[in-house]
C-alpha positions in Angstrom: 0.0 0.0 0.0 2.9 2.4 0.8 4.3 2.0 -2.7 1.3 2.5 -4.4 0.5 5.9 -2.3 3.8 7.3 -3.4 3.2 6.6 -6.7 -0.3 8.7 -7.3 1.6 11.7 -5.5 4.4 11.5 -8.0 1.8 11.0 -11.0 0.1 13.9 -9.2 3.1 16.1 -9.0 4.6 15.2 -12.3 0.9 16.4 -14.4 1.7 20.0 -12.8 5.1 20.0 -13.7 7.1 21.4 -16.8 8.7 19.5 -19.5 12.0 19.3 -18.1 11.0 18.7 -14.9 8.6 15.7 -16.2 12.3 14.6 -17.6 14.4 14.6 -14.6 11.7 12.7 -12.1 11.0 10.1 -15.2 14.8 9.6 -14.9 14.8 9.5 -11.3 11.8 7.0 -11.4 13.6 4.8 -13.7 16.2 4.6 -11.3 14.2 4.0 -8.2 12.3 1.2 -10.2 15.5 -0.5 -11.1 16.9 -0.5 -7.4 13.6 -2.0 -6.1 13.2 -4.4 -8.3 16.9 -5.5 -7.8 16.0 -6.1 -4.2 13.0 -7.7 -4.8 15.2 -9.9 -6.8 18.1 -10.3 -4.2 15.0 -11.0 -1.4 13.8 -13.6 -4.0 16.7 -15.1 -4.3 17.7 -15.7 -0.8 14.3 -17.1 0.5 14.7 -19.8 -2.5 17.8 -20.6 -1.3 16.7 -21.0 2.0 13.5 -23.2 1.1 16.3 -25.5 -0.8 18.6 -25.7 2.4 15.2 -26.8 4.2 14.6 -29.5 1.4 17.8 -31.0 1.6 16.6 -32.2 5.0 14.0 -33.9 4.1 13.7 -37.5 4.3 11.4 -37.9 1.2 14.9 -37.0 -0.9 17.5 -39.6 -2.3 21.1 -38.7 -2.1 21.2 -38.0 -6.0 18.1 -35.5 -5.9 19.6 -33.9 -2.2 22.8 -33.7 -4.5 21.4 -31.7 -7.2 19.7 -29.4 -4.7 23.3 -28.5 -3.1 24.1 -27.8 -6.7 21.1 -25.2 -7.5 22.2 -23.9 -3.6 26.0 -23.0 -4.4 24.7 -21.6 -8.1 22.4 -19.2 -6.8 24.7 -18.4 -3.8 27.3 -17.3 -5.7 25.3 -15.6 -8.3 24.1 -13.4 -5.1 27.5 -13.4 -3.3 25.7 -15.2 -0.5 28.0 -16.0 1.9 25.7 -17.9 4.4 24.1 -20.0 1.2 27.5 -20.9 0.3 28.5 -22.2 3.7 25.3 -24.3 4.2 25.6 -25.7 0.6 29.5 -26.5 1.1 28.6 -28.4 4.4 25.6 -30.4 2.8 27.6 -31.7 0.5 30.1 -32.9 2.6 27.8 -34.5 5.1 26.5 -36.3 1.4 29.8 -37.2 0.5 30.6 -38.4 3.8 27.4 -40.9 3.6 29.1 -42.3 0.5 32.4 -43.0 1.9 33.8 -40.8 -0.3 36.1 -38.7 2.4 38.4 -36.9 0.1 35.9 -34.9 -1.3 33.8 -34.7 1.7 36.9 -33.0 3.2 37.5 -30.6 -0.2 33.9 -29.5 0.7 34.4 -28.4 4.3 37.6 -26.9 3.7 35.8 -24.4 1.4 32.5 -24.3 4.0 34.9 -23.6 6.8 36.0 -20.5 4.2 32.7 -18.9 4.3 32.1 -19.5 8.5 35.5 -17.3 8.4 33.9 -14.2 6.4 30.9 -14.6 8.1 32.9 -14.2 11.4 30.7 -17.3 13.1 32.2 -19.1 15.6 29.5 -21.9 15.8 29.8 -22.5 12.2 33.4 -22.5 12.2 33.3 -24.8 15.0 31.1 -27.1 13.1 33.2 -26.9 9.8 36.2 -27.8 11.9 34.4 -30.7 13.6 34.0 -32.1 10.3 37.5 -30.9 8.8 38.2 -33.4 11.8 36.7 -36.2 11.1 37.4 -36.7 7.6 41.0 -36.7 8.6 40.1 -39.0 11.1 38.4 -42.0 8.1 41.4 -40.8 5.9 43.5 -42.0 9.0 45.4 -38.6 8.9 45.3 -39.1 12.6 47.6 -36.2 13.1 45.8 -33.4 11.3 42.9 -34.7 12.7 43.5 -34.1 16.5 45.0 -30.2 15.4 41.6 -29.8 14.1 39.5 -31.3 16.8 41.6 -28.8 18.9 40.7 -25.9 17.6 37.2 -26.8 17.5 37.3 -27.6 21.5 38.7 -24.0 22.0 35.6 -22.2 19.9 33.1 -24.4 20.7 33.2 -23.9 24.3 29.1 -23.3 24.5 28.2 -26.2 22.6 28.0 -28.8 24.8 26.7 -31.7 22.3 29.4 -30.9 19.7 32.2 -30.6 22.9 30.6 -34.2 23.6 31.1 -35.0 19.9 34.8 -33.7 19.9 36.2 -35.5 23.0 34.4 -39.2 21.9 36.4 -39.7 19.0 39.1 -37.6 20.1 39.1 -40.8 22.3 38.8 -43.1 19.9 41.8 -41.6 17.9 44.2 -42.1 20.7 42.5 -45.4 21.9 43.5 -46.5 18.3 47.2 -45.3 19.1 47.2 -46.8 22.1 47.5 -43.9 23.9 44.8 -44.8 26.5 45.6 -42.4 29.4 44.6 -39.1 27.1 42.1 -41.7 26.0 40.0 -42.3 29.0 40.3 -38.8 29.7 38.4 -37.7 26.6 35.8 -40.6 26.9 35.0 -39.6 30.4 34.4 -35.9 29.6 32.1 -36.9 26.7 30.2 -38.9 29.5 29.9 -36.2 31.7 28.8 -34.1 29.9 26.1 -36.2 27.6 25.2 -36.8 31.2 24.4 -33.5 32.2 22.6 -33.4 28.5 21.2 -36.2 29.2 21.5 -37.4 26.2 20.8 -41.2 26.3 22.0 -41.9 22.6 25.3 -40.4 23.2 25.8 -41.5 26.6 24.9 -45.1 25.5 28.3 -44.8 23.0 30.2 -43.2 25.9 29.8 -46.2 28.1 30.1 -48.4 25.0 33.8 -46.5 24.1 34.7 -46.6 28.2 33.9 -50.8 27.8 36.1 -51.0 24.6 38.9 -49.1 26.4 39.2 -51.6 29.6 38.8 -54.4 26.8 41.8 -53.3 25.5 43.5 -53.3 28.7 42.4 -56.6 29.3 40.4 -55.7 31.9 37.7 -57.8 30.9 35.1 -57.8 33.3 35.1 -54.2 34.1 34.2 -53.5 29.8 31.7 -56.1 30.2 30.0 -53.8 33.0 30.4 -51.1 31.2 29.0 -52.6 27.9 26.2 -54.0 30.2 25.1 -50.2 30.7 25.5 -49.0 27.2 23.0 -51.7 26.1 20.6 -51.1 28.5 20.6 -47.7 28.0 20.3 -48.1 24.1 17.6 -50.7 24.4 15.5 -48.1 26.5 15.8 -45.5 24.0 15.9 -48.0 20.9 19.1 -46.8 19.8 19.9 -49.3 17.2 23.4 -48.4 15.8 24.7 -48.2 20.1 23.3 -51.4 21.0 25.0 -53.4 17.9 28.1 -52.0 18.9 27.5 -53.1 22.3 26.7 -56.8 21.2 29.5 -56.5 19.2 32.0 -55.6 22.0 30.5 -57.6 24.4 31.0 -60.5 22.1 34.5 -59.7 21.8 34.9 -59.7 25.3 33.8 -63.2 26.3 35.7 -64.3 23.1 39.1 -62.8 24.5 38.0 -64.6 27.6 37.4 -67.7 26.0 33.8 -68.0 26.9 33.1 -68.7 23.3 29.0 -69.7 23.5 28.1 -66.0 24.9 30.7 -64.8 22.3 28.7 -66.2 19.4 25.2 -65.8 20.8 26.1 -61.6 20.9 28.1 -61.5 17.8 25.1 -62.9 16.1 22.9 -61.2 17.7 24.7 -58.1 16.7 25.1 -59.3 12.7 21.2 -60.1 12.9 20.2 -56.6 14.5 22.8 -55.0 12.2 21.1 -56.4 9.3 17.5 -56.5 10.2 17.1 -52.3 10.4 19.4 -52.3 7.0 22.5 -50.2 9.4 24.4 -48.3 6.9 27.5 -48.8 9.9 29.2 -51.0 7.5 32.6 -51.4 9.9 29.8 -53.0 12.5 29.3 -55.5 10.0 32.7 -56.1 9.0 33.9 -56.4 12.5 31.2 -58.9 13.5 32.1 -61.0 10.5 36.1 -61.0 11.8 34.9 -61.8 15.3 33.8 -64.5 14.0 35.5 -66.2 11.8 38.3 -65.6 15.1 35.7 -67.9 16.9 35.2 -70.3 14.5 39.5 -70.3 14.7 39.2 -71.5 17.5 36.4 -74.0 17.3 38.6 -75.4 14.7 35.5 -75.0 12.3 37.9 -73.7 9.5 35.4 -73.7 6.7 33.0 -71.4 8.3 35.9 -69.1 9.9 37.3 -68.5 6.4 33.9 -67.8 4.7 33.6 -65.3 7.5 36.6 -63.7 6.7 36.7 -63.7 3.5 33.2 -62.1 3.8 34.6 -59.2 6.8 38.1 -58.3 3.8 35.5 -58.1 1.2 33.0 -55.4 3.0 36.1 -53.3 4.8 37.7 -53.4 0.7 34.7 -52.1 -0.9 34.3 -49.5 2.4 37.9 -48.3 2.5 37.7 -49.0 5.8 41.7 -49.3 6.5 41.7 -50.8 10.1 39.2 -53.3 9.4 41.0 -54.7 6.5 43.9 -55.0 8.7 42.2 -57.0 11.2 40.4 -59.4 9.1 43.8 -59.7 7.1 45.3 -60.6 10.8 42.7 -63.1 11.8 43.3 -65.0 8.2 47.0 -65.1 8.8 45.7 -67.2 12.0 43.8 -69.5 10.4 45.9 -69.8 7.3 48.2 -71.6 10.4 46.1 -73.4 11.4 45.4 -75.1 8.1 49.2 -75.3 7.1 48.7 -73.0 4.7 52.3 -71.2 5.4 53.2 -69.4 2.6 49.9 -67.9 2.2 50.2 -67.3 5.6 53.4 -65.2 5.4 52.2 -63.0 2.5 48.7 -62.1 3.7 50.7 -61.3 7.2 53.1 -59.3 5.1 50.1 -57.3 3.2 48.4 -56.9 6.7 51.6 -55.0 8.4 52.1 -52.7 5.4 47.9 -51.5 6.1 49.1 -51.5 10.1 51.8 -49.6 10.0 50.3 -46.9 7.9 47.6 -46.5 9.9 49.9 -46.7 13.0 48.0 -49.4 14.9 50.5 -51.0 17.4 47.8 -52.8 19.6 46.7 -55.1 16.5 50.1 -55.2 15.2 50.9 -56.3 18.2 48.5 -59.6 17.4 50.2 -59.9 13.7 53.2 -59.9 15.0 52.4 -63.3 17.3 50.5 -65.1 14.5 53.6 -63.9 11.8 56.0 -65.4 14.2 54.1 -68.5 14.6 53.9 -69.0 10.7 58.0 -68.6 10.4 58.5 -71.0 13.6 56.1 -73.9 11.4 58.4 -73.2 8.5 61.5 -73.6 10.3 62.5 -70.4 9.8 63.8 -69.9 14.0 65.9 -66.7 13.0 63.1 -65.0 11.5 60.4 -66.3 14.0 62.4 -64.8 17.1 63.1 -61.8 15.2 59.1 -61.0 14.7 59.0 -62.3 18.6 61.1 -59.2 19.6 59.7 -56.6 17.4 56.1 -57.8 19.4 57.9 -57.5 23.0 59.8 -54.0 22.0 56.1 -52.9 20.5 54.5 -54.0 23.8 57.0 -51.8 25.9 56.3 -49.1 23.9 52.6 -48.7 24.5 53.7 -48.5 28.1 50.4 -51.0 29.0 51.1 -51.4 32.3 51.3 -46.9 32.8 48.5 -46.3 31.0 47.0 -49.2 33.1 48.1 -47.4 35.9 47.7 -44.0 34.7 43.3 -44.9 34.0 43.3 -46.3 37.4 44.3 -43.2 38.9 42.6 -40.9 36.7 38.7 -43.1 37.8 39.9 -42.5 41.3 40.7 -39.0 40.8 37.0 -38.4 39.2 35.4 -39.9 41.5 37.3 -38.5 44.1 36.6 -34.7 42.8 33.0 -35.3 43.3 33.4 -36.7 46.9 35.6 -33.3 47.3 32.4 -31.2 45.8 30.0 -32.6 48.1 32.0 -32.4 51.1 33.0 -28.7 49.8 29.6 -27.7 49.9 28.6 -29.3 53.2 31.4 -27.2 54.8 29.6 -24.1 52.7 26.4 -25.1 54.8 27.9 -25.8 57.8 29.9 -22.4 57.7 26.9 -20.0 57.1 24.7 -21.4 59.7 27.7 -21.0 62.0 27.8 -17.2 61.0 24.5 -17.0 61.5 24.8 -17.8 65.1 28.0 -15.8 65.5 26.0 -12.7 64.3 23.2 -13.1 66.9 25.5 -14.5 70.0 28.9 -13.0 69.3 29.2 -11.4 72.7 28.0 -14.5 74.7 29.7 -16.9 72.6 33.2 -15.2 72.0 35.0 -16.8 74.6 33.4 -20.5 73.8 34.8 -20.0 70.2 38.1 -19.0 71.4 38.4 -22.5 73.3 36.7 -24.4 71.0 39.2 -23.1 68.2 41.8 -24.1 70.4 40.8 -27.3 71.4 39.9 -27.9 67.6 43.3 -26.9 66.5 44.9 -29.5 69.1 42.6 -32.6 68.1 43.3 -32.0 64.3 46.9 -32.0 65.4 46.7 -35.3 67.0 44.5 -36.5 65.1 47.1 -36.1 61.9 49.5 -37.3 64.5 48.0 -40.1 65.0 46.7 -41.0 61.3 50.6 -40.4 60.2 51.7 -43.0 62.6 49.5 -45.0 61.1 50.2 -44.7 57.8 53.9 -45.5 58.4 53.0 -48.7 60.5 50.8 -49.5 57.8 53.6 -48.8 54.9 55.9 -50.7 57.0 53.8 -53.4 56.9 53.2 -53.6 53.5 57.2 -53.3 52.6 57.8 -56.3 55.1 55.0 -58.4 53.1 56.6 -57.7 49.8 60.0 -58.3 50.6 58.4 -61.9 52.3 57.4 -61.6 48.4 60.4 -61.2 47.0 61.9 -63.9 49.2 59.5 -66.4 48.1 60.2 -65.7 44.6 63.7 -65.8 44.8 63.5 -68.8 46.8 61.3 -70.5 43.7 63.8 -68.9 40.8 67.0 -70.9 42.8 65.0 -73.8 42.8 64.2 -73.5 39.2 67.7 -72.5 38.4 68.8 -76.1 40.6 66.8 -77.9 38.5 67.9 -76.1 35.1 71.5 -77.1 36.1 70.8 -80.8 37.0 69.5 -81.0 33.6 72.4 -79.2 31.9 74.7 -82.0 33.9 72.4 -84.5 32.7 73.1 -83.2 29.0 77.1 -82.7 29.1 77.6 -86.0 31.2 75.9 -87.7 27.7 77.7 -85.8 25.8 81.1 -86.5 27.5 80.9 -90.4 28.2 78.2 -91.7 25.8 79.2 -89.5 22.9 83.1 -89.1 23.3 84.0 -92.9 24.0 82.3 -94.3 20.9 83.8 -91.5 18.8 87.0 -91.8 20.1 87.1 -95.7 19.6 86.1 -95.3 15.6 88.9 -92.2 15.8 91.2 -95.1 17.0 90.3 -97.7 14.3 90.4 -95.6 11.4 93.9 -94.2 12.6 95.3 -97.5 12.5 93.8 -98.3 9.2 95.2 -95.4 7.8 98.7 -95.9 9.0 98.2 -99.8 7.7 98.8 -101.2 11.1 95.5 -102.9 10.7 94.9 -105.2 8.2 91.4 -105.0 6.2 90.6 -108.7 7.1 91.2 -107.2 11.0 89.2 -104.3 10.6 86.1 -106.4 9.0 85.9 -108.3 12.5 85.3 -104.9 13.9 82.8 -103.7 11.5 79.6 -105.3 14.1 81.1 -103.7 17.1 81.7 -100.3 15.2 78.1 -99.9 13.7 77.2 -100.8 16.9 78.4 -97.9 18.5 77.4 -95.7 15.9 73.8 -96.9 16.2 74.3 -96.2 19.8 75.5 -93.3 19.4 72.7 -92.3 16.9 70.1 -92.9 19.0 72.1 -90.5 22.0 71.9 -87.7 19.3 68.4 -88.4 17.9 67.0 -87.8 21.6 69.4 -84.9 22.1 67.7 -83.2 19.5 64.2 -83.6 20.4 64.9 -82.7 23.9 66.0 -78.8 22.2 63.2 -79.2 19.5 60.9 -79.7 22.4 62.0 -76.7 24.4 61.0 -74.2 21.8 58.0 -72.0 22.5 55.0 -72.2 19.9 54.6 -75.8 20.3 51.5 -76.9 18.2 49.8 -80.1 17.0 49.7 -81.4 13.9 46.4 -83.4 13.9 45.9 -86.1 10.8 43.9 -89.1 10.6 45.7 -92.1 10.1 45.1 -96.1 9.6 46.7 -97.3 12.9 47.7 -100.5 11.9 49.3 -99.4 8.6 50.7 -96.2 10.6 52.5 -98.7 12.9 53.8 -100.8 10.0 55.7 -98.2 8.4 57.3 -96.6 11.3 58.8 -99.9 13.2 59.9 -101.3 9.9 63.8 -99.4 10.6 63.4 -101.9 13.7 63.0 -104.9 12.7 66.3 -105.5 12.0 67.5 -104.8 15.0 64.8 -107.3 16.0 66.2 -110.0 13.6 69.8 -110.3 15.5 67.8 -111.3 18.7 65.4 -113.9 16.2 62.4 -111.3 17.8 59.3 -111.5 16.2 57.0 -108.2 16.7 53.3 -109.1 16.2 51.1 -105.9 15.1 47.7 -107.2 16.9 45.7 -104.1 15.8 42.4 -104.6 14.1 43.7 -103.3 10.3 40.3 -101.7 10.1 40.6 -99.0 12.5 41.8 -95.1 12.1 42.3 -92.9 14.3 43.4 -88.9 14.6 46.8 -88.1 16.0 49.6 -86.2 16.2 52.0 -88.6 13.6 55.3 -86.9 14.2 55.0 -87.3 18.2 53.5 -90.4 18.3 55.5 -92.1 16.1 58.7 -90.8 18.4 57.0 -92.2 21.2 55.9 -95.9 19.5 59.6 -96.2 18.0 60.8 -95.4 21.4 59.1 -98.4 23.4 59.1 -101.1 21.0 63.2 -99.9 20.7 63.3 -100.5 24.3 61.0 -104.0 24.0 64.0 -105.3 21.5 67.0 -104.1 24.1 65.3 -105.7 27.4 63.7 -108.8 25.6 65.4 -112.2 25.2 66.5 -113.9 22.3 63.3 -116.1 20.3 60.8 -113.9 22.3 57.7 -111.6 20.9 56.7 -108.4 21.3 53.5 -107.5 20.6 51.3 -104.2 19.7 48.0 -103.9 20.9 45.1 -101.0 21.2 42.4 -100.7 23.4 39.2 -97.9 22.8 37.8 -96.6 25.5 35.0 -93.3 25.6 37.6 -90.8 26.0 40.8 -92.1 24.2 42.7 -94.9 22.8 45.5 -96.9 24.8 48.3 -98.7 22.6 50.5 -100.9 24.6 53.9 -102.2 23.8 54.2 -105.7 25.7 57.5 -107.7 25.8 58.8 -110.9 27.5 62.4 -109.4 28.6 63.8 -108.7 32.0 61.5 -106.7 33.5 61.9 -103.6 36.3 61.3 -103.4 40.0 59.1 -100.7 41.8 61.6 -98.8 42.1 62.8 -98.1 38.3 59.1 -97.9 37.5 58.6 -94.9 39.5 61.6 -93.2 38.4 61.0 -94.4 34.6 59.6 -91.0 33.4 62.3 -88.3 35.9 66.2 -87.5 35.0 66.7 -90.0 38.3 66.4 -92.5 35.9 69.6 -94.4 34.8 70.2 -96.4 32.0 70.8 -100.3 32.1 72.5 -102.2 29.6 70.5 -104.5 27.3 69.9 -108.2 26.6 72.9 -108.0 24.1 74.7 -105.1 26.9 73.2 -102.3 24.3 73.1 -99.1 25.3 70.9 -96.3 26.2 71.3 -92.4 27.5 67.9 -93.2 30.1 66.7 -89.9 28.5 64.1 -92.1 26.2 61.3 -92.1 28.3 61.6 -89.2 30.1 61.5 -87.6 27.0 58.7 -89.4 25.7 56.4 -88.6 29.0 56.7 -84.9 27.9 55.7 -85.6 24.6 53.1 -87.7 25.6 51.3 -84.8 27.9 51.7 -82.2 25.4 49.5 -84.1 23.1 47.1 -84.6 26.3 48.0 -88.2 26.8 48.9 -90.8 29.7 51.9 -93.0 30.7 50.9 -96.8 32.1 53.4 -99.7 33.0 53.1 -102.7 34.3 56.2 -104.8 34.8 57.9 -107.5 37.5 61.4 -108.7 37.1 62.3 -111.9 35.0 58.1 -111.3 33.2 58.7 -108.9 30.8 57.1 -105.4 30.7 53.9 -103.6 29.4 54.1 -99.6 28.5 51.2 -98.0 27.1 50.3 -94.6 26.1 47.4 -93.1 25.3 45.5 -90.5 22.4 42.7 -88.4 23.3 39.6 -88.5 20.4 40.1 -85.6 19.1 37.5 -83.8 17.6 
């Protein structure tokens, strides 16, 4: 109404005006009309570009269409010089891009939206830009640039409580990764008090969730579990769907590091099936669950299933870029890629796995490589290398400084929750203090002089009282330093027993080295010397031949359980689990001993049923079957039998080894299996090193078996072992 008004006057006052007059005001009107409608324009402009940013929320919108409205955003903007429209379409974008996976650009975008937040001179939307400046670096894995951004953003951001919440949780989460957990904790436990204070259950759900992780990492297993306990509760109550699969999924994780695999699965599962029930777009969820496991079907020895899981986990983390979980489904294959033998492709996918590791800069699951790599070069002999890898683990380990920043969170929870003891104590004293001025004020005359001697009776009960709480606590630190040097006692008292024992066996070692290795030796030494110098003649030195290969078969058999006693020292021991026909199994590997057999006229009688198989371990057991019918043949008589026999029961199978030789009294019997045993000569005065056994017995228990004999002097003896049924 106001511009039509002004016009009729004008119209009015240009009728009753002169030519030139009529002129200059139609020239002035033009003017006037062109700067309105310009404005009219700019305001047109601006209100469309706000109606877009308010579409590009909508739910009703795909990506592509909410895409092409950031485009028409950014076009108009600019056409205006719009700063605020340029910011807002910049951001969109990102948080589009970001959707996709596609960080690199997402980040381009919020470089130039944090720009525009600068001209506008807005510290909440600079704040915002940097949040997400942030955590682009953060997926790129530009860890570094990351934290200087989340910085800044924590200094401007000061009034925004929810984004401060934001900041700190994966602020956390960055240094968790490093294994930084001190600065870690810290961050997670300001983003839970403050989503506290918000109370924001959503948030505070993933706070509780990132605080379980943390302790899960530490190893302190049951305190995540309590703390992953909460954050599901909390995100079951307010049907937070993304929290609560990541608290299945780290609860799950939890029992499997403690081995309690059937909760493991049953939450892993459950966390896959939630995951994929509401369509979650948190692919890493997924991928993780999958690596979990196929870790638990590792260890199940269900070796199909745990590779399809795998495979499944490296495929989704691939097409994701998601960097760390790659790395760890690439770990948990080098594991099971052991387990099936599969060295080589073990090495190389443990190879491929610390080049994604170390760029990422992920010492806790290198950490993990590192074991399973070393385990892959000990299968494939390759010692050097394998304790190589063992040391680059231990030095890794010392470098996170577990136990400090173990230490370092257990102070900083005390601390925290010894602040808010401090603040409610702090205000009682307030309380206290004011009602006590209160009284002052109305019976300061009266009550001067009480004062005065309470003050001073006050000031000489605190002053025994801290006299007295002192003594205390040095009686009590005196105390405790006793107990641990009755500690250290004990401990040094069990080292110089261990240390005996070491030494016995080391005297055990040199004492065969130096009589049953050296004599032989030096008696072929002696032979050949005098055949060399043709003192003896060849038809001389044939006579010897028996008693020489004699000795070199003893001397054999010294070296052969010389060598398995070093073999079977080394850490990494593992099974080797094959099926096997027991009767042909037994065949093949006592066939070297028939001969020996053959100079007594000894017949060994294989009584197994040819029928039967059975799983074991054939490297160990065929050690500890050539052992005992070795020893059958030594203590039997000539024209005797020795016979092989197996027996099933519901748990295992026993194979016994019976012959008809001299026998052994209590006495060797009890010492058969301990370095107290001695050696006796055989039928035929053969020789042994009384290692055999003893070495067998630890053979026999790493494979989870069982030592029986039964024997009586001048009836012959009957040692059995036995397999378990492995699954």
């Amino acid at each position: 109404m106001r511009d039509i008004t002004n016009f009729k006057t004008f119209i009015n006052f240009f009728q009753t005006s002169c030519k030139i007059q009529r002129l200059l005001y139609a020239f002035l009107f033009l003017i006037i009309g062109l700067k309105h409608n310009y404005a009219f324009d700019l305001r047109k402009d601006t209100t469309s570009i706000h109606q877009l940013i308010k579409e590009t929320y909508s739910d009703k919108k795909t990506q592509i269409e909410k895409l092409e409205l950031t485009h028409l955003i950014l076009n108009l903007s600019k056409k205006n010089n719009f700063t605020y429209g340029l910011f807002k379409g910049y951001t969109i974008k990102g948080n589009i891009l970001l959707d996709n996976y596609q960080y690199q650009s997402a980040l381009n975008n919020y470089k130039l939206a944090k720009t525009q937040a600068q001209l506008l001179k807005n510290n909440s939307y600079l704040t915002d830009a940097l949040f997400n400046i942030a955590y682009c670096y953060q997926s790129l894995d530009s860890t570094k640039k990351s934290i200087i951004n989340y910085q800044q953003a924590l200094v401007l951001g000061k009034k925004d409580s929810s984004l401060l919440a934001a900041i700190h949780t994966n602020l956390g989460v960055i240094y968790d990764y490093q294994g930084n957990y001190g600065k870690a904790i810290n961050h997670y436990l300001e983003s839970y008090n403050l989503n506290k204070l918000l109370k924001n259950q959503q948030d505070l759900g993933t706070s509780l969730s990132n605080l379980g992780q943390l302790f899960a990492t530490l190893k302190m297993y049951d305190k995540a579990i309590y703390y992953l306990k909460k954050s599901e509760k909390i995100a079951t109550s307010s049907k937070d769907t993304a929290t609560l699969c990541y608290a299945y999924e780290n609860l799950g994780a939890n029992y499997l590091s403690k081995n309690e695999l059937l909760k493991a699965r049953f939450y892993l599962e459950k966390s896959l099936e939630l995951a994929k029930k509401v369509k979650l777009q948190e692919f890493e969820i997924i991928s993780l669950n999958y690596s979990h496991l196929g870790e638990l079907h590792v260890k199940t020895q269900t070796f199909e299933q745990a590779k399809t899981y795998l495979d499944t986990a490296y495929k989704i983390a691939i097409t994701k870029h998601l960097n760390y979980h790659k790395a760890f489904a690439l770990t948990q294959q080098v594991n099971l890629l052991n387990k099936l033998n599969k060295l080589n492709d073990a090495k190389l996918t443990g190879e491929k796995a610390l080049l994604v590791c170390d760029s990422l800069n992920q010492k806790p699951l290198k950490i993990i490589l590192l074991q399973y790599l070393k385990e892959t070069y000990y299968q494939q002999g390759l010692y050097a290398k394998a304790f190589e890898t063992q040391e680059q683990a231990l030095q890794l380990e010392k470098s996170l400084k577990l136990e400090e920043n173990l230490k370092q969170v257990t102070v900083l929870m005390a601390t925290r929750d010894f602040d808010k003891k401090t603040q409610v104590k702090k205000l009682i004293k307030e309380q206290e203090k004011k009602a006590l001025e209160s009284k002052i004020e109305t019976q300061r005359i009266t009550l001067s002089l009480v004062i005065v001697i309470l003050i001073i009776l006050a000031f000489f009960g605190i002053n025994s009282y801290k006299n007295h709480q002192l003594q205390k606590k040095i009686n009590n630190d005196l105390a405790k330093k006793n107990h641990e040097i009755e500690l250290s006692r004990v401990e040094l008292n069990k080292q110089s027993e261990a240390f005996a024992l070491l030494n016995k066996h080391k005297d055990q070692i040199f004492t065969i080295i130096s009589h049953d290795l050296r004599k032989p030796m030096t008696h072929l030494s002696s032979v050949l010397e005098l055949l060399e110098n043709n003192i003896l003649e060849a038809d001389d030195f044939k006579t010897l031949i028996p008693e020489i290969s004699k000795n070199v078969k003893d001397t054999s058999e010294v070296l052969d359980s010389l060598l398995f006693w070093a073999k079977s020292q080394l850490k990494g021991f593992n099974l080797k689990i094959t099926e096997q026909n027991l009767y042909n199994f037994i065949n093949s590997k006592i066939e070297s001993l028939i001969p020996f057999a053959n100079e007594k006229n000894i017949q060994i009688l294989n009584q197994i049923n040819p029928e039967v198989s059975i799983k074991l371990d054939a490297m160990l057991s065929m050690i500890v079957l050539r052992n005992l019918v070795f020893n059958a043949i030594k203590f039997s008589y000539e024209h005797k039998q020795i016979i092989i026999q197996m027996e099933e029961s519901t748990d295992d199978y026993e194979i016994k080894v019976i012959d008809h030789g001299i026998g052994m009294s209590q006495v060797q019997v009890q010492n058969l299996f301990t370095i107290k045993n001695k050696s006796t000569l055989g039928t035929h005065q053969e020789r042994g090193t009384g290692l055999g056994l003893y070495f067998c017995n630890d053979i026999v228990s790493k494979f989870g078996g069982k030592f029986k004999v039964e024997s009586a002097i001048g009836r012959g003896t009957t040692i059995s072992f036995t397999i378990p049924k492995y699954t």
